[in-house]
N, C-alpha and C positions, 0 to 999 in steps of 0.2 A: 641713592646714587649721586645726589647734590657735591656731597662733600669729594665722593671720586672723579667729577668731571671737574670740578674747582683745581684739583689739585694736577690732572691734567693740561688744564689752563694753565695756570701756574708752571709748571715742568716743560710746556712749549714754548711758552715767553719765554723762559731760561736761556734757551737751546738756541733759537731766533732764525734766523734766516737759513739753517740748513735740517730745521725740522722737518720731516716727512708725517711721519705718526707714529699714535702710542696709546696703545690700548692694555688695559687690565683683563686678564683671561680666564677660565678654569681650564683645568685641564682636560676638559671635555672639549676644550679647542673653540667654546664661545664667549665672544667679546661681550665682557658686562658693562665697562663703558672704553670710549674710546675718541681719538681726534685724527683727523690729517689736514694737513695744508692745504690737500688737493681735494677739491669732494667727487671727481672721477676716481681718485682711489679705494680701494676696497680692505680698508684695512684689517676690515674683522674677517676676511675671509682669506689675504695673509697670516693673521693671528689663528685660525683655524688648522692650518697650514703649518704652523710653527708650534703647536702643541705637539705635533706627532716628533718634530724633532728632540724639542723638549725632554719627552718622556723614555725615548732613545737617549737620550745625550746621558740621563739618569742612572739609564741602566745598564749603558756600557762600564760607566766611572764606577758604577757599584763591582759588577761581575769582576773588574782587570784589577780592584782595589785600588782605584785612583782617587777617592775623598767624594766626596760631596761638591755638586754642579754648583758654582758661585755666579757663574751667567756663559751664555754664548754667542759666539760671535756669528756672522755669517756677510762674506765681505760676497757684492759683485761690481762689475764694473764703473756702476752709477752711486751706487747704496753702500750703506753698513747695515745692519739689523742684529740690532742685542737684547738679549732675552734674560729675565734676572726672575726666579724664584720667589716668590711673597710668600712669608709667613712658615707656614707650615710646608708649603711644598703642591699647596692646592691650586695655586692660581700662580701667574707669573703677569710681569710687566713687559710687553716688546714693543721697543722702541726702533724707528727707523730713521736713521739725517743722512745727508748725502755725504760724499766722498772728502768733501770740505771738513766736515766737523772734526773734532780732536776728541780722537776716542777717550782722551784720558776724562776731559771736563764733562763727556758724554755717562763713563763708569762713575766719576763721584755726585752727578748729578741723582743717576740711577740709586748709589747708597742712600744719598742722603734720601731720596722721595718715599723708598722700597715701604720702608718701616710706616709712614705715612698713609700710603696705600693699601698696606695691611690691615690699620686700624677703620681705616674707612669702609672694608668692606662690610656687609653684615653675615656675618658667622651662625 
């Protein structure tokens, strides 16, 4: 888990001043590693949280024939929280910045790491 907390590291220093956190998940909804800014927050147990939606968000795009979930969104007044799929479909990345960040450098940060974080898991 060396290499997925590194690259964690890494992907919040990116991000910078409107980083929240960003944990790697299964879809069993538990955080295998993860970060936040804040350590009152509970990230793994929003990531817990967001597996359920995850796995809806899957199944709706499947049933309506709308493609394959490439990530999603969930905006609220203070936050953004985006959720992107690794690998196969077993684990996903959700990340959280606040209202500040530019969802766009936030999405190409996400491509570029995804692939990274896949490899680091152990399979």
């Amino acid at each position: 888990m060396a290499k997925i907390d590194q690259l964690l590291q890494q992907f919040r220093g990116e991000i910078g001043a409107d980083f929240i956190s960003a944990d790697v998940v299964g879809m069993d909804g538990l955080s295998i590693a993860g970060t936040a800014s804040d350590p009152a927050f509970s990230s793994s147990e929003a990531s817990a949280r967001v597996a359920m939606v995850m796995k809806l968000a899957g199944n709706v795009t499947t049933k309506v024939g709308m493609g394959v979930v490439d990530d999603n969104l969930v905006t609220t007044d203070r936050s953004y929280m985006l959720t992107r799929f690794l690998g196969d479909g077993s684990y996903f990345l959700n990340v959280a910045v606040t209202r500040n960040a530019i969802l766009g450098s936030v999405r190409l940060m996400m491509n570029e790491y995804s692939p990274k974080f896949w490899e680091a898991i152990p399979h």
